[in-house]
N, C-alpha and C positions, 0 to 999 in steps of 0.2 A: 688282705683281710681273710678273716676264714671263719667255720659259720661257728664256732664255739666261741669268738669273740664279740657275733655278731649273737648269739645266747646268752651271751653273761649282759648286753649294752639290754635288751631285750626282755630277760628277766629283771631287771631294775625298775621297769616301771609296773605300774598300778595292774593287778588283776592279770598278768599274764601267767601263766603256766605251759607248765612241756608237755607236749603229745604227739603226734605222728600224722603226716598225710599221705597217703597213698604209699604207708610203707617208707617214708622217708622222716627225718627228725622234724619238729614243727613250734613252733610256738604260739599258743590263741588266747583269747577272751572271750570268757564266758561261752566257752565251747565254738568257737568261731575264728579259721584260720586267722592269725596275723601275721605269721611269718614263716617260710616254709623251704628248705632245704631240693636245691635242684643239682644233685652232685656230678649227672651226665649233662650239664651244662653252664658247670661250676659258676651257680648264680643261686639267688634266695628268691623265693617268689613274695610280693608284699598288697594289701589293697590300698587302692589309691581312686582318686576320679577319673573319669576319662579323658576331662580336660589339662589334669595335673599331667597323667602319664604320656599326653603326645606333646607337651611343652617338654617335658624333660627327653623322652628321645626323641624329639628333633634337637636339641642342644646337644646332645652325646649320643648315636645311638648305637656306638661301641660297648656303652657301659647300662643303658636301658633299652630294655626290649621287651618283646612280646611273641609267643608263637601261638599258632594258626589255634590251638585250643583259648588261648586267653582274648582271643580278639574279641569276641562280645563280653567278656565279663571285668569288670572293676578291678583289675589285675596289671600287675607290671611286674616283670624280672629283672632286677640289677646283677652285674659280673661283679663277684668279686674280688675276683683281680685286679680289677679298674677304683677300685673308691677304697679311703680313706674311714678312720676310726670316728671322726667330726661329721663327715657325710653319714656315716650307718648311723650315728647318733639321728641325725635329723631325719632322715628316712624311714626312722623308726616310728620317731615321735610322730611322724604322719600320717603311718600306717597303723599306727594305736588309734589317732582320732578314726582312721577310717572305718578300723573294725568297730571301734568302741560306738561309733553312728547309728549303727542296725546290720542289717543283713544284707550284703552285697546283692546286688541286681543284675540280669543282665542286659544289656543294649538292646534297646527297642528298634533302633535303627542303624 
């Protein structure tokens, strides 16, 4: 997978557009990360729950992860290396409701 495929699956839905995070390429709504290019760790960064995101890397967590800056915040990194055009699809659609929800939080505990 590579992130201009995971751009084009990304730009197909409702209200996203292209912009930049931290100097890398991004895709958001309504000005608010939704998807977010990590090319020194050839993965995307996406928002998700806290509950979604330790269900899925305990299942894989070759292909989901998290470092030490994301760990209080509503965040997950998937490798794209690891997943499939079906998979970014869905991951996507997950991380649209999560942005499209409100403004990520961080872990109160």
């Amino acid at each position: 997978m590579t992130y201009d495929a995971v751009r084009k699956i990304g730009l197909a839905l409702p209200g996203v557009v292209e912009g930049t995070s931290y100097g890398t390429p991004a895709l958001k709504i309504k000005a608010k990360l939704f998807v977010r290019l990590r090319p020194d760790l050839d993965a995307i960064v996406i928002p998700t729950s806290f509950e979604q995101r330790e269900e899925l890397m305990a299942g894989d967590p070759e292909k989901y992860f998290i470092t030490d800056h994301y760990r209080d915040y509503p965040y997950m990194l998937v490798r794209l290396s690891k997943v499939g055009a079906d998979e970014v699809r869905d991951l996507l659609r997950m991380a649209h409701r999560a942005a499209s929800a409100g403004k990520p939080k961080r872990s109160t505990g």
